[in-house]
C-alpha positions in Angstrom: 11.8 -1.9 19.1 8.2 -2.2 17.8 6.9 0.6 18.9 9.4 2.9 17.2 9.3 0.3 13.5 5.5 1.2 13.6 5.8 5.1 14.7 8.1 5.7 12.0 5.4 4.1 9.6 2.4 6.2 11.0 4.9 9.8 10.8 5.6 8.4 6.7 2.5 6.9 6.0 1.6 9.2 3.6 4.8 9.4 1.3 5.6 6.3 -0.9 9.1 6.5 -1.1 10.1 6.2 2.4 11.0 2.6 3.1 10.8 1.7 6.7 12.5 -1.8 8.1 12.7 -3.3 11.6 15.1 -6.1 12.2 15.8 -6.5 8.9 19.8 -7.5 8.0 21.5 -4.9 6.1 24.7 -5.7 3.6 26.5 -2.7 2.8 28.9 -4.2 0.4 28.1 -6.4 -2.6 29.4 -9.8 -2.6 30.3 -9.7 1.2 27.5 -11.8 3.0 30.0 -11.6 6.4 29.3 -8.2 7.1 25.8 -7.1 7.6 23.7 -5.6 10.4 19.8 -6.0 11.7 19.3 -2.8 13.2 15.9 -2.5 15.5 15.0 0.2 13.0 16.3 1.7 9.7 14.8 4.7 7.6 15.3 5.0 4.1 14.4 7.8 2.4 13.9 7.9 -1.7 13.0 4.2 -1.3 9.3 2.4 -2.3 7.7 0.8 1.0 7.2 -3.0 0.3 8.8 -6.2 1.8 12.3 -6.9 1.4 13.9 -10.1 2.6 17.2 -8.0 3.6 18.3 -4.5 2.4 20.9 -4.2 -0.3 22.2 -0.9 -1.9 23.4 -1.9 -4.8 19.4 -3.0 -5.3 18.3 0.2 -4.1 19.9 2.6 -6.6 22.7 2.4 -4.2 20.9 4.3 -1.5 22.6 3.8 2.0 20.2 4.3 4.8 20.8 7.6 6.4 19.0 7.1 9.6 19.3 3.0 11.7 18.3 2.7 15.1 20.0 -0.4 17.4 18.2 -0.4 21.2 20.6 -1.7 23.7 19.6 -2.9 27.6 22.1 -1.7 30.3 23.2 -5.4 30.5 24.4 -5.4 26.3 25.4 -1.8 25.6 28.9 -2.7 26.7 29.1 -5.6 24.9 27.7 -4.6 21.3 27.8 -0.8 21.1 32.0 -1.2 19.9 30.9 -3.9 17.9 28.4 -2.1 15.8 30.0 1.4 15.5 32.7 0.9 13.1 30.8 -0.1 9.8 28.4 2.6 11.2 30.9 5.5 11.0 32.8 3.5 7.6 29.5 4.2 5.6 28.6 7.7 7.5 25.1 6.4 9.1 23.8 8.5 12.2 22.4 6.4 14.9 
């Protein structure tokens, strides 16, 4: 999970609006604290780097990420991979 948070920041060191998160929770809908996500990895592209405490899009001149990565072991893709693919798909983010 580290390793690929701190490859994506050496392959977009160089541009400033590429905003590059790992762990970080994710709310896709305003006023809707319940659902949310911490993907391993997220890419956001049009976006300043800097800290964030979580990632909201109506903050973010309602920029979606386009690109989240979630790592799973053998022993908890069966049990989160349905779990996490819905609001995926609902707000068209590749994984």
């Amino acid at each position: 999970m580290i390793t690929i948070k701190e490859n994506l920041e050496i392959l977009f060191a160089q541009d400033p609006n590429v905003f590059i998160a790992g762990d970080l929770l994710w709310h896709p809908i305003e006023g809707n604290n319940k659902l949310r996500q911490a993907p391993d990895a997220m890419v956001v592209f049009g976006r300043p780097k800097g800290d964030r405490g979580s990632y909201h899009p109506w903050e973010e001149d309602n920029i979606v990420p386009p690109q989240k990565n979630k790592s799973s072991s053998k022993s908890s893709l069966p049990a989160t991979a349905p779990a996490k693919r819905p609001s995926s798909d609902a707000f068209r983010i590749s994984e």
